[in-house]
DONU-269911 format. One line per 4 residues: number of its first residue (from 1); their letters; for each residue x, y, z of N, C-alpha, C. Coordinates in nm, 4 decimals. Each point is the difference from the previous one (the first is absolute). Layout:
NUM = a = X/Y/Z/X/Y/Z/X/Y/Z  ...
This chain:
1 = xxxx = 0.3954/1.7568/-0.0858/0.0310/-0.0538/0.1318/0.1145/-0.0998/-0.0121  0.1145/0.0400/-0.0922/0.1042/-0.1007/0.0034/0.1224/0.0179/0.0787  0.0153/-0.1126/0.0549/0.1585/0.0123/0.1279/0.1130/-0.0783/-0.1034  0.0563/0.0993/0.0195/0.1481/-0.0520/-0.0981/0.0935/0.0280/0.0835
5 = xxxx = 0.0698/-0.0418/0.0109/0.1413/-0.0665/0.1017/0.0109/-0.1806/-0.0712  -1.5871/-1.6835/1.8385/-0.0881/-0.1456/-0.0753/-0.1062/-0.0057/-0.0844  0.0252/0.0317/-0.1829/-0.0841/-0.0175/-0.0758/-0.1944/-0.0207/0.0041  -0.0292/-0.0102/-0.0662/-0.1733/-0.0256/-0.0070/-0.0192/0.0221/-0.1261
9 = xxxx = -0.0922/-0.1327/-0.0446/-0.0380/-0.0389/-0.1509/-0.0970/-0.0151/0.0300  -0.0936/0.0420/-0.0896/-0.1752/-0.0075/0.0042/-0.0115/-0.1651/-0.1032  -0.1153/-0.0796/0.0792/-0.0259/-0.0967/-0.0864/-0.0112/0.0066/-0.1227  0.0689/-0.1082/-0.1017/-0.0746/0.0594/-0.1629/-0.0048/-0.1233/-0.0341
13 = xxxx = -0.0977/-0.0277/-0.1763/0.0538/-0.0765/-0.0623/0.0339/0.0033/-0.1158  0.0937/-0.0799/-0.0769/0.0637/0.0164/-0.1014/-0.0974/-0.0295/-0.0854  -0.0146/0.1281/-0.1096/-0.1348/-0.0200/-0.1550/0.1264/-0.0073/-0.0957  -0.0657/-0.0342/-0.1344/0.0816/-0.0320/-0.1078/-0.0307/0.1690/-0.0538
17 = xxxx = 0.1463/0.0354/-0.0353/0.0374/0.1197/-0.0424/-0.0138/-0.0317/-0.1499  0.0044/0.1192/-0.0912/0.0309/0.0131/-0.1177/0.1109/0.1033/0.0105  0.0449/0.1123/0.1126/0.0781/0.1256/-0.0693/0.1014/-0.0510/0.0679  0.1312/0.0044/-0.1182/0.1179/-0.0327/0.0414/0.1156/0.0297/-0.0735
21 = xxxx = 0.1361/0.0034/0.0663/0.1099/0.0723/-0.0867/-0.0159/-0.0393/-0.1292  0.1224/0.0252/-0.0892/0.0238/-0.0288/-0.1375/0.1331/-0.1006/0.0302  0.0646/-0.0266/-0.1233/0.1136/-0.1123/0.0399/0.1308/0.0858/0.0271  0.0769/-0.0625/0.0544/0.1426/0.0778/-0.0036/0.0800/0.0617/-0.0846
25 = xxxx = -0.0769/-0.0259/-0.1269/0.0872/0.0057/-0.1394/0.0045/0.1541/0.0483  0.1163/0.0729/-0.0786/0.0082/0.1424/-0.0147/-0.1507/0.0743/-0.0728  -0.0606/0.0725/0.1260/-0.0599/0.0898/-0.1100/-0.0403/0.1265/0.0692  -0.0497/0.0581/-0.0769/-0.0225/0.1474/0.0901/-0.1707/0.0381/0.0223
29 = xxxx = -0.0331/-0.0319/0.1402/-0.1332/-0.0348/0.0224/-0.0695/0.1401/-0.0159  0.0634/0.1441/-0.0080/-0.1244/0.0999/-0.0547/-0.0072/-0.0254/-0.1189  0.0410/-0.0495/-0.0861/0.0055/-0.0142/-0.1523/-0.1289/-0.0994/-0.0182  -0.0527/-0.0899/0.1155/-0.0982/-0.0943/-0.0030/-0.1267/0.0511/-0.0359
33 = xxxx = -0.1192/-0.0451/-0.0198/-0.1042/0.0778/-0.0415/-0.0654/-0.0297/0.1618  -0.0706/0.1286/-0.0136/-0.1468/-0.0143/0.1235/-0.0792/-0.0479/-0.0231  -0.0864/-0.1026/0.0699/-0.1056/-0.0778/-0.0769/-0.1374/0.1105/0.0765  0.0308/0.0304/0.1175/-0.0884/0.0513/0.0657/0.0401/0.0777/0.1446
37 = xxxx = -0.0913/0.0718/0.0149/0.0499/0.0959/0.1629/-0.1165/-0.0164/0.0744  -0.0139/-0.0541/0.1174/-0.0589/0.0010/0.1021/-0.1108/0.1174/0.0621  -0.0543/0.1187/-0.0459/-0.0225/0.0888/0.0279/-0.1315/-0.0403/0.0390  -0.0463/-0.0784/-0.0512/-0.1468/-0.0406/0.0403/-0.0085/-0.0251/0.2179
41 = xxxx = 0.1195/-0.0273/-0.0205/-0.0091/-0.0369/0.1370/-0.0088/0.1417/0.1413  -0.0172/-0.0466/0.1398/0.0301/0.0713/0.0440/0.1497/0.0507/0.0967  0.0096/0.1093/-0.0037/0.1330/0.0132/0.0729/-0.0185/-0.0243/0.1459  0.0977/-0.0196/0.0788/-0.0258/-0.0085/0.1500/-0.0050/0.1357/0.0312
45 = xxxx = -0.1055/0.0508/0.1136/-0.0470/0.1388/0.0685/0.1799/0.0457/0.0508  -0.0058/0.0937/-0.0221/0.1580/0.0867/0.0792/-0.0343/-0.0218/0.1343  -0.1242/-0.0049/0.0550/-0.0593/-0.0491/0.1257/0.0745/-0.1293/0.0752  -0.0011/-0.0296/-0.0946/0.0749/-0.1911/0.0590/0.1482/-0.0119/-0.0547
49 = xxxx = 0.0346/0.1357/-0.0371/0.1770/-0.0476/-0.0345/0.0590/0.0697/0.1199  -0.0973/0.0471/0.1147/0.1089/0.0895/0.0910/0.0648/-0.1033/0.1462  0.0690/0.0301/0.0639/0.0760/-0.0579/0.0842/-0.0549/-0.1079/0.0833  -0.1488/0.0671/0.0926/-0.0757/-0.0740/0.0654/-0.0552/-0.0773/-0.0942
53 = xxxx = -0.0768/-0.0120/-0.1783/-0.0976/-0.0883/0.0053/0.0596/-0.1312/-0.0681  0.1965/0.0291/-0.0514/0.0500/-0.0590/-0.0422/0.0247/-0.1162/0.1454  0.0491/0.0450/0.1114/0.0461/-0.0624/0.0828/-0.1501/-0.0778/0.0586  -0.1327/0.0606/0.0104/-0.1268/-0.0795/-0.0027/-0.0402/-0.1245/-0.1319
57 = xxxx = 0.0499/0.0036/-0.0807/-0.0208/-0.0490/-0.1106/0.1223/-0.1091/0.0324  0.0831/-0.0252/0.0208/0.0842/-0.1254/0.0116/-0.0120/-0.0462/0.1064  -0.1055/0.0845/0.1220/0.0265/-0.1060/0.1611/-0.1020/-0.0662/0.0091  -0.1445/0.0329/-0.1392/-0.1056/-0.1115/-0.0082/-0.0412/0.0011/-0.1629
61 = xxxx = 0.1158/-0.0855/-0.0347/-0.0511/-0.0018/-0.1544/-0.0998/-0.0658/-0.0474  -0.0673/0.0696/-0.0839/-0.1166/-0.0444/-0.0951/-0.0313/-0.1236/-0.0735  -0.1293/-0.0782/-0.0261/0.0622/-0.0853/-0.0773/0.0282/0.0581/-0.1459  0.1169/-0.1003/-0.0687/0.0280/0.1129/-0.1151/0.0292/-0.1647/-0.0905
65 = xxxx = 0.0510/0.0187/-0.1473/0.0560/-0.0630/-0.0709/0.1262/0.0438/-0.0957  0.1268/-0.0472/0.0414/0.0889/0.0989/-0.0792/-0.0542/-0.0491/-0.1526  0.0380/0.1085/-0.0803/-0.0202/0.0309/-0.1240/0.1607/-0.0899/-0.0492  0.1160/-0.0108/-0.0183/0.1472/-0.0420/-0.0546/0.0304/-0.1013/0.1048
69 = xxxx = 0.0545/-0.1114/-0.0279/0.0843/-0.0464/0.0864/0.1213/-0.0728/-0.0608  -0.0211/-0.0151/-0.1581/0.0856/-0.0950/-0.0545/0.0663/0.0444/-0.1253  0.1174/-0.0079/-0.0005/0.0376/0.0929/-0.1802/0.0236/-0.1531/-0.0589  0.0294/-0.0234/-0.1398/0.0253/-0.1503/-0.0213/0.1608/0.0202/-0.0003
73 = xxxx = -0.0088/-0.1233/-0.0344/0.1729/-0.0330/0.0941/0.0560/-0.0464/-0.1169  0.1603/0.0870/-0.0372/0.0330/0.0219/-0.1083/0.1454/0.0058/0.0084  0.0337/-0.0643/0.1023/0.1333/-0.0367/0.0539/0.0318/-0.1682/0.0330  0.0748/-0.0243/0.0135/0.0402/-0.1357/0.0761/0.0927/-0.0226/0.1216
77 = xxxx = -0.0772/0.0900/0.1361/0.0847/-0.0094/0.0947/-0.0973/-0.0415/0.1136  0.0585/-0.0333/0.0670/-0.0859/-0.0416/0.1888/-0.0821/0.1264/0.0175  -0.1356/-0.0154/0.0371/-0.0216/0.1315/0.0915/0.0171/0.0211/0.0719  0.0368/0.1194/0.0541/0.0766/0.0967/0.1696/-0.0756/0.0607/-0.0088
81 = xxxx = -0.0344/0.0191/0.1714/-0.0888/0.0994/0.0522/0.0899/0.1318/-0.0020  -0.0933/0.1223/-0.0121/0.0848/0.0970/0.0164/-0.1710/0.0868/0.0473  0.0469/0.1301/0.0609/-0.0812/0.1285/0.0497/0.0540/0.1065/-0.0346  -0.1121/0.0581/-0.0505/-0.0031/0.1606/-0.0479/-0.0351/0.0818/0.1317
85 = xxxx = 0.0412/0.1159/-0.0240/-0.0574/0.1349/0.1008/-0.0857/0.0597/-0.0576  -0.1370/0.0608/0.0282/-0.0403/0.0759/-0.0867/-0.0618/0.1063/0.0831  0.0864/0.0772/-0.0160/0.0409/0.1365/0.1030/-0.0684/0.1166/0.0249  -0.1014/0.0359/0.0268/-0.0973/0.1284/0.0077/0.0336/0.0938/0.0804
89 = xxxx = 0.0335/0.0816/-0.0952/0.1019/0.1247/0.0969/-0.1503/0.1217/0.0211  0.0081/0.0445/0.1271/-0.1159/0.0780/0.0833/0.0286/0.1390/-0.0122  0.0396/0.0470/-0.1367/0.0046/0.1571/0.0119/-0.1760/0.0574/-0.0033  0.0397/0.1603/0.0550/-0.1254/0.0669/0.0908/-0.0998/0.0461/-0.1852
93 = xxxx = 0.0631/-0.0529/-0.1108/-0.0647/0.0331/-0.1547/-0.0881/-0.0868/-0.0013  0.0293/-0.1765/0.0687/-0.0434/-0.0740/-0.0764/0.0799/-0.1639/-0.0091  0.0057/-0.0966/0.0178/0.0609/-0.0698/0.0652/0.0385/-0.0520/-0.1813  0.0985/-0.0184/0.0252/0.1068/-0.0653/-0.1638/0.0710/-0.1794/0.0566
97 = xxxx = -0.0195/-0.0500/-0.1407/0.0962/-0.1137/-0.0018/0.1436/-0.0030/-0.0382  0.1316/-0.0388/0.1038/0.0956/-0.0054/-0.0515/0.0677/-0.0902/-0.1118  0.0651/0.0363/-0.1059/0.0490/-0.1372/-0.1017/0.1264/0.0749/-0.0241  0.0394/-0.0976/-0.0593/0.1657/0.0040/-0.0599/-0.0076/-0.0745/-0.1418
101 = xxxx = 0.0828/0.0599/-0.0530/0.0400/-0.0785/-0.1334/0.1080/-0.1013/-0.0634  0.0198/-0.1121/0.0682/0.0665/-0.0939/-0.0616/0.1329/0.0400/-0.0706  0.1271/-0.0100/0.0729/0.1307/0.0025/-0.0960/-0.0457/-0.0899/-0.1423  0.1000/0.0591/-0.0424/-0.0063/-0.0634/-0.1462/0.0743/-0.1213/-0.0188
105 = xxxx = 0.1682/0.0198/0.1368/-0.0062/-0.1288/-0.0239/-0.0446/-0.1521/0.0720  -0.1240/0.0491/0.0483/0.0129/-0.1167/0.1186/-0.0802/-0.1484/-0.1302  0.0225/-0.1187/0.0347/-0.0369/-0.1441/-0.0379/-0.1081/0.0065/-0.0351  -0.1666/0.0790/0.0530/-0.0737/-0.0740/-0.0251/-0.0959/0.1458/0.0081
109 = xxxx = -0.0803/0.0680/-0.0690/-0.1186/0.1070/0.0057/0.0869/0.1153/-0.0136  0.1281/-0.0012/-0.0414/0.0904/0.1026/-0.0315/-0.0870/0.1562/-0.0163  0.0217/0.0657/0.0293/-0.0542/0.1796/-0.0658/-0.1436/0.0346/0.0313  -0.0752/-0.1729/0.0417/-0.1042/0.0347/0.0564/-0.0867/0.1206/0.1174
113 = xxxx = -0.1041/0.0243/0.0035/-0.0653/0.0670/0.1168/-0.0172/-0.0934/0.0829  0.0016/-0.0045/0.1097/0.0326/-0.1233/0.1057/-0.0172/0.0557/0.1527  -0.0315/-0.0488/0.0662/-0.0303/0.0234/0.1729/0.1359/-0.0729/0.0291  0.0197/0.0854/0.1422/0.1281/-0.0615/0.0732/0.0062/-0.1821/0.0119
117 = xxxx = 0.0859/-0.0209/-0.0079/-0.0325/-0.1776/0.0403/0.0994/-0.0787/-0.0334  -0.0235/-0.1154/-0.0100/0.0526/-0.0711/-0.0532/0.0195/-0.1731/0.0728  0.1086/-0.0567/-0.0206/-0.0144/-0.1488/0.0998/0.0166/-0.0206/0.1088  -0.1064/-0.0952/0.0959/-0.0426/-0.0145/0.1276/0.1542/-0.0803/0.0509
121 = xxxx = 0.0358/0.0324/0.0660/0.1316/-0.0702/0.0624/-0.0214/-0.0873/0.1321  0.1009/-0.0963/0.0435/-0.0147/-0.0669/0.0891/-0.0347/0.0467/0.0896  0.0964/0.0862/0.0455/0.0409/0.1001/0.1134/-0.1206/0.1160/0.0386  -0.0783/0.0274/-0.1056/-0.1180/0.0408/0.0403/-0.1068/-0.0141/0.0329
125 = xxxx = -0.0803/0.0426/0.1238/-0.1176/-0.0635/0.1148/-0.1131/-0.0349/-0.0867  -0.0287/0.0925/-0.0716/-0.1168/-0.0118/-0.0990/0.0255/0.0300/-0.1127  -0.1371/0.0352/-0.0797/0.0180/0.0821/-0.0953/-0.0310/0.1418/0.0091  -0.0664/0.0796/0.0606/-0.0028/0.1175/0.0492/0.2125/0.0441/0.0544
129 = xxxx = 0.0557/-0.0962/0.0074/0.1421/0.0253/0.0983/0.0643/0.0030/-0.1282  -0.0454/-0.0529/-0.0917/0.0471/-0.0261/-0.1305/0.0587/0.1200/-0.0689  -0.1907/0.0371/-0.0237/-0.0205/0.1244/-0.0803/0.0623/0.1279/0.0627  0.0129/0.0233/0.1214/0.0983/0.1016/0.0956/0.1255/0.0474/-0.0820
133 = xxxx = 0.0826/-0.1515/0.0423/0.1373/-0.0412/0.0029/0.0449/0.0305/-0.1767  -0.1131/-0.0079/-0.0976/0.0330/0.0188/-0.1290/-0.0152/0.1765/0.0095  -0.0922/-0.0050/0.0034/-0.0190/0.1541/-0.0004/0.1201/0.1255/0.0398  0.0587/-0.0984/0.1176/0.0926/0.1180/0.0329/0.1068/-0.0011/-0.0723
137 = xxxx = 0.0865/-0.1734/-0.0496/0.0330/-0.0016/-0.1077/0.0242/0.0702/-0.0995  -0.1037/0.0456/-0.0684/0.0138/-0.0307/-0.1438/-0.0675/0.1963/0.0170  -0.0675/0.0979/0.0920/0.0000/0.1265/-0.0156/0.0181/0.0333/0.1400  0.0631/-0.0463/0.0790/0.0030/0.0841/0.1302/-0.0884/0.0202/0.0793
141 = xxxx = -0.1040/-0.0690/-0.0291/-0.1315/0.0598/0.0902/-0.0054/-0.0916/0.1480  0.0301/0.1135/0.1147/0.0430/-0.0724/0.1442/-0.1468/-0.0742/0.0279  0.0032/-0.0531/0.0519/-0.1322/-0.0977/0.0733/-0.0269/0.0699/0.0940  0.0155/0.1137/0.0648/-0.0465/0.0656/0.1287/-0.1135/0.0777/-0.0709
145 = xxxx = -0.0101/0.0848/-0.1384/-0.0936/0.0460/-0.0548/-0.1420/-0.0596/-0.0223  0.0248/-0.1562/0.0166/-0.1096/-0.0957/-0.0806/-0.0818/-0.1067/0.0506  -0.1134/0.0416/-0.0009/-0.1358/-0.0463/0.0579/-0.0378/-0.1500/-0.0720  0.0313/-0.0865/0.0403/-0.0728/-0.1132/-0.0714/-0.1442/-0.0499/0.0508
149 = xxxx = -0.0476/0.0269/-0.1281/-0.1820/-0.0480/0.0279/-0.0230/-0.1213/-0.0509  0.0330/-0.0782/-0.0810/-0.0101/-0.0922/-0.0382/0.0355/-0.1362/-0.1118  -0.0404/-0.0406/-0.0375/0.0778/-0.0647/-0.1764/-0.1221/-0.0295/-0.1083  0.0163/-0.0155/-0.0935/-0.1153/-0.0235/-0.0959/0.0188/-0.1296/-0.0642
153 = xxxx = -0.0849/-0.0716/-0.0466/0.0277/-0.1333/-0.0800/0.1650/-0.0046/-0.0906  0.0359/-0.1302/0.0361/0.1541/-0.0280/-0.1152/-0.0307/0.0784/-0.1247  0.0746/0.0082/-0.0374/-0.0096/0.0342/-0.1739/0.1250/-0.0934/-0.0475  0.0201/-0.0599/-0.1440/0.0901/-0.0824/-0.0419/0.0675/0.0390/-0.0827
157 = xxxx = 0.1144/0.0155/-0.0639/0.0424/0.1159/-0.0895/0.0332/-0.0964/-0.1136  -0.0021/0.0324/-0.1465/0.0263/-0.0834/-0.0711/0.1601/-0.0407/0.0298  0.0613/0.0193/0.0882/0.1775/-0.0687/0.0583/-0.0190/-0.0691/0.1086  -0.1118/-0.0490/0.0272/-0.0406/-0.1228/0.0727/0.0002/0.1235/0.1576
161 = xxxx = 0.0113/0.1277/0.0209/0.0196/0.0007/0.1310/-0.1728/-0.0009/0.0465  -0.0233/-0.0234/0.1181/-0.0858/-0.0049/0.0478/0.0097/0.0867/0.1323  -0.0979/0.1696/-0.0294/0.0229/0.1214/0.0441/-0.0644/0.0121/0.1048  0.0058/0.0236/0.1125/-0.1135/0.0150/0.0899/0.0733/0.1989/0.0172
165 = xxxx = -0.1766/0.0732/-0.0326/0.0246/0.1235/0.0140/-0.0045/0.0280/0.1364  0.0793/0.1060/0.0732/-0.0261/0.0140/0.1304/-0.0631/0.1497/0.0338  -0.1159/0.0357/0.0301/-0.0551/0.1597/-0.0351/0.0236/0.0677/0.1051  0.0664/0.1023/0.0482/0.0715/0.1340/0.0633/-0.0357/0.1178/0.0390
169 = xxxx = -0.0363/0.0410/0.0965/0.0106/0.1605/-0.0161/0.1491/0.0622/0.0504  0.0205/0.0797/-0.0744/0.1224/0.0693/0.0250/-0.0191/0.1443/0.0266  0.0997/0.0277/0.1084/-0.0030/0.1372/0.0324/0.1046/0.0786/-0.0892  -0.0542/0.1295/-0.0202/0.1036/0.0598/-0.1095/0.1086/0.0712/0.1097
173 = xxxx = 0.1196/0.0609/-0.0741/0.1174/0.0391/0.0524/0.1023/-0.0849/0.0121  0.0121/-0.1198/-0.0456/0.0684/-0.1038/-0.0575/0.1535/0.0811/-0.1000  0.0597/-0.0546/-0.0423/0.0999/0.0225/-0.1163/0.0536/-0.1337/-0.0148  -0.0165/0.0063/-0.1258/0.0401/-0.1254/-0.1200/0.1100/-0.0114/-0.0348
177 = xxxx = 0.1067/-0.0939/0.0234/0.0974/-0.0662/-0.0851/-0.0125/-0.0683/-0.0959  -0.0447/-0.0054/-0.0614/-0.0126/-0.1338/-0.1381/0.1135/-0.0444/-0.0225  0.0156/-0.1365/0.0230/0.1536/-0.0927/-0.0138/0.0138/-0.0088/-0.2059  0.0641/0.0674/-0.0322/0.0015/0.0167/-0.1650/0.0352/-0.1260/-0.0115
181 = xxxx = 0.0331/-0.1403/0.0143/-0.0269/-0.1296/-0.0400/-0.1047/-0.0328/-0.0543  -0.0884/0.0261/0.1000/-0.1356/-0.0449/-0.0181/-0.1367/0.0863/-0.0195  0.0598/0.1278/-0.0097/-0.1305/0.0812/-0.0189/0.0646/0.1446/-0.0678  -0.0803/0.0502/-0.0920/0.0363/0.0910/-0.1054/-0.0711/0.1795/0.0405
185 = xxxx = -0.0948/-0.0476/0.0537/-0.0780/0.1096/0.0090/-0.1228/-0.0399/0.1472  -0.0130/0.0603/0.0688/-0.0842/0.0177/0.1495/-0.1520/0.0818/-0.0623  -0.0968/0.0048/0.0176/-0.0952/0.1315/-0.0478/-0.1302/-0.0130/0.0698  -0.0826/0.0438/0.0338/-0.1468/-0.0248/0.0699/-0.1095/0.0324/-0.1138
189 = xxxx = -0.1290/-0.0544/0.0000/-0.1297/0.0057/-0.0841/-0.1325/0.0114/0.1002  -0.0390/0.0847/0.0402/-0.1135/0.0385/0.0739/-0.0679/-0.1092/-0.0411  -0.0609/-0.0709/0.1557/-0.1052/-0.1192/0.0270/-0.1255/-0.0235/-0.0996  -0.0538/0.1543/0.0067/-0.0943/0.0201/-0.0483/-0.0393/-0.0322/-0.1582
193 = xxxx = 0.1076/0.0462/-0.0311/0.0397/-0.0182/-0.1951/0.0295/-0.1536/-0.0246  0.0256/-0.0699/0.0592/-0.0043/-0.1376/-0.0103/-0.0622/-0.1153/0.1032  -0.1009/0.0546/0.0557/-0.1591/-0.0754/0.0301/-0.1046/0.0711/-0.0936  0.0251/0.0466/-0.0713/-0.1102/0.0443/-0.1023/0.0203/-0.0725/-0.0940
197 = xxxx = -0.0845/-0.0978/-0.0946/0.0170/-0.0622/-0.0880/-0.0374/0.0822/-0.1098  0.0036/0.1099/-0.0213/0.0127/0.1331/-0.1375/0.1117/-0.0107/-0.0296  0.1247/-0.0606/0.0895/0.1522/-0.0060/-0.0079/0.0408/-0.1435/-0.0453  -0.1363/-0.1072/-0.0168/0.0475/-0.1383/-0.0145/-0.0036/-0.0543/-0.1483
201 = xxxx = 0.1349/-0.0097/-0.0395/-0.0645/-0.0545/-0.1733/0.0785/-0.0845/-0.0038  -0.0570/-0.0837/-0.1224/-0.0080/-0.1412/-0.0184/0.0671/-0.0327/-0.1349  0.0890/-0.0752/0.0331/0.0969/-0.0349/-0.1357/-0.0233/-0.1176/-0.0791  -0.0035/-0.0509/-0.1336/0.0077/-0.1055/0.0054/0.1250/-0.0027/-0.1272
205 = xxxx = 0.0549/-0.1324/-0.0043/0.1036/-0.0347/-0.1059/-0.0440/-0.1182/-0.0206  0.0450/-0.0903/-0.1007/0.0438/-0.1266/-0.0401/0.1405/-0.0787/0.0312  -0.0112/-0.0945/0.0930/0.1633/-0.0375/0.0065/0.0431/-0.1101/-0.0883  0.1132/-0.0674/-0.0139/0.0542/-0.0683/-0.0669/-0.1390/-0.1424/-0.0583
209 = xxxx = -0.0501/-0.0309/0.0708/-0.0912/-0.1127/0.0424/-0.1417/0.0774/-0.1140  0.0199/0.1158/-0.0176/-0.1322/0.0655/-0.0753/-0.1472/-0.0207/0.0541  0.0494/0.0107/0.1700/-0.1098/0.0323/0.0823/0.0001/0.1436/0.0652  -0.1191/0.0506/-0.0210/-0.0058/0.1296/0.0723/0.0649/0.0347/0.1628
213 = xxxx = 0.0823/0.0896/0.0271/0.0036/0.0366/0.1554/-0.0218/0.1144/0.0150  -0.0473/0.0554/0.1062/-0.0420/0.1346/0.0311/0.1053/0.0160/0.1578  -0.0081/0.1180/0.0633/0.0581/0.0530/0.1091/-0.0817/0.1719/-0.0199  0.0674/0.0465/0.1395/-0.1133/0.1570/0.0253/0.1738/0.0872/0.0181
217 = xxxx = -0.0551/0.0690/-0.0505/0.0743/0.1188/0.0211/-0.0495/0.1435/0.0367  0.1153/0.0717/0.0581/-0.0881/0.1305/0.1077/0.0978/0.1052/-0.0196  0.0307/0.0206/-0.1268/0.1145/0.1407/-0.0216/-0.0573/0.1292/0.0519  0.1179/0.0400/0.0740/-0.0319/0.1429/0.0705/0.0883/0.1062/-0.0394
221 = xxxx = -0.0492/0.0939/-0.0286/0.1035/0.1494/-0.0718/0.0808/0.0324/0.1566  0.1187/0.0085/0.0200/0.0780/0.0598/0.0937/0.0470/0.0708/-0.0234  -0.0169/0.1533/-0.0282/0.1057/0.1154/-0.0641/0.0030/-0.0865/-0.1693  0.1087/0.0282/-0.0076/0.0745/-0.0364/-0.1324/0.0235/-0.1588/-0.0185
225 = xxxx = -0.0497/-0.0695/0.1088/0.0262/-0.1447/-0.0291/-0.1194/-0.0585/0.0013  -0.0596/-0.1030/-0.0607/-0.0539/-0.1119/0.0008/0.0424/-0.1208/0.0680  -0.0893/-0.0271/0.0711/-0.0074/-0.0896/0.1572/-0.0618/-0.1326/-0.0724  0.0332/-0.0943/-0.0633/-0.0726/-0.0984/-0.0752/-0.0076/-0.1238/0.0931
229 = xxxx = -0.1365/0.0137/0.0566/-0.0302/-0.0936/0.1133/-0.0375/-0.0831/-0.0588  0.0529/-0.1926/0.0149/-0.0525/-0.0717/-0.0965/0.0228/-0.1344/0.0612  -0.0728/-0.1488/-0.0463/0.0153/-0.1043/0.0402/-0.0445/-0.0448/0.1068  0.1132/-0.0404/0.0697/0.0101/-0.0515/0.1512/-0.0348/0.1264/0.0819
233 = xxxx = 0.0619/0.1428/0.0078/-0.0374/0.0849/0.0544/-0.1570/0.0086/0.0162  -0.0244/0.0322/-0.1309/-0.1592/0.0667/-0.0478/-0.0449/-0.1277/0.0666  -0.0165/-0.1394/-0.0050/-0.0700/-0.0852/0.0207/-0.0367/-0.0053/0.1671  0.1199/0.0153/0.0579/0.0042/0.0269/0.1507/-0.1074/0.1261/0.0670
237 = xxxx = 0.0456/0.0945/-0.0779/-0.0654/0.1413/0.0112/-0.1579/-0.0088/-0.0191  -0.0355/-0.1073/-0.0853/-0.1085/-0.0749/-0.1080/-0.0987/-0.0330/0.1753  0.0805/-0.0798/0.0650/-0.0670/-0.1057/0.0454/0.0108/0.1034/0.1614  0.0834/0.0905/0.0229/-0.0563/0.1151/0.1256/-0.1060/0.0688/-0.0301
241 = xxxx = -0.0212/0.0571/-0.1299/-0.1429/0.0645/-0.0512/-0.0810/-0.0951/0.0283  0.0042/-0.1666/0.0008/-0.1306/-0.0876/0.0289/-0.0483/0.0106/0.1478  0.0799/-0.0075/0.0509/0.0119/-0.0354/0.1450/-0.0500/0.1614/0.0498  0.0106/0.1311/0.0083/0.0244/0.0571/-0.0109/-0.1795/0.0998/0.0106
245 = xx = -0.0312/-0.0679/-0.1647/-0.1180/0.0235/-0.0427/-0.1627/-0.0970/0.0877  0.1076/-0.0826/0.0074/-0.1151/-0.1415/0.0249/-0.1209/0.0422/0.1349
């Protein structure tokens, strides 16, 4: 499935995490070991990933507790708010998440798997106006296609941004520009394959400090490519399976 070319937050509160990126240093995170995969858990029913129970599910949310909210902070800059899109495209198979893959050369999550997004600007009403305005940006995707249902708890990225996800339904028949600045590759991952925690594994490394960090990762076979869902993504993705499930 690859293309090549007013908000609402459910109450939460912040728990002390253990799963979180690794440091910035260069490294190559499939090379990391798995400590563990999630399978014990349950997946969300295909029942509750379809159009109506998604759009029922954000107009009276549950009580829930996000699972991620904090990566440690491994930079030395101000934090900026910024919003992600996280795009659920409504084909008649099966409803898929849209992602893109990070130019290689951009400043900061370079080559990464990544949701549309990026920094909240003056000039924009919200953060839902945010996540739009990036989106069309950075792959073309018009805002007339796209259903906003709601946002999910901040997430913090180890570059100090502080993410508010914004969750979508999108109608398909769209076509993608991807602005090659900022994005390398466009591709979709069926909903389903990543609210199942059979898809959730668990990394851990040692960083400089010779303290353990962990993060989840959610690699998906696409044809001939590997889709290496990881970090900030997976963690986001992490914390819609909570909400989701709850």
């Amino acid at each position: 499935m690859t293309h090549r070319s007013p908000t609402q937050t459910a109450a939460v509160v912040e728990p002390a995490t253990t799963v979180a990126p690794a440091s910035l240093l260069s490294f190559d995170p499939r090379a990391v070991p798995v400590v563990a995969v999630d399978g014990h858990l349950p997946a969300v029913a295909r029942t509750e990933l379809t159009p109506s129970a998604l759009r029922a599910r954000f107009a009276s949310p549950p009580e829930w507790v996000p699972e991620l909210r904090r990566e440690p902070r491994l930079m030395d800059r101000a934090p900026a708010q910024a919003a992600v899109l996280v795009p659920i495209v409504l084909h008649d198979g099966g409803p898929t998440v849209l992602l893109t893959e990070r130019a290689s050369r951009m400043t900061t999550h370079s080559g990464q798997v990544a949701f549309p997004g990026g920094r909240v600007d003056p000039e924009d009403a919200n953060v839902a106006a945010a996540a739009l305005r990036e989106a069309w940006e950075e792959v073309g995707l018009s805002a007339g296609y796209v259903e906003i249902l709601g946002s999910l708890p901040t997430y913090t990225t180890v570059t100090s941004f502080i993410v508010t996800p914004v969750v979508a339904l999108v109608q398909p028949g769209f076509s993608l520009q991807p602005n090659p600045d900022e994005v390398a590759d466009a591709f979709e991952v069926p909903l389903a394959f990543l609210m199942n925690p059979a898809n959730h594994r668990r990394h851990a490394m040692p960083d400089p400090e010779r303290q353990s960090r962990e993060w989840y990762s959610m690699p998906y076979q696409d044809g001939e490519y590997e889709r290496f869902v990881w970090g900030a993504t997976a963690g986001m993705l992490r914390n819609l399976y909570r909400f989701l499930i709850a």
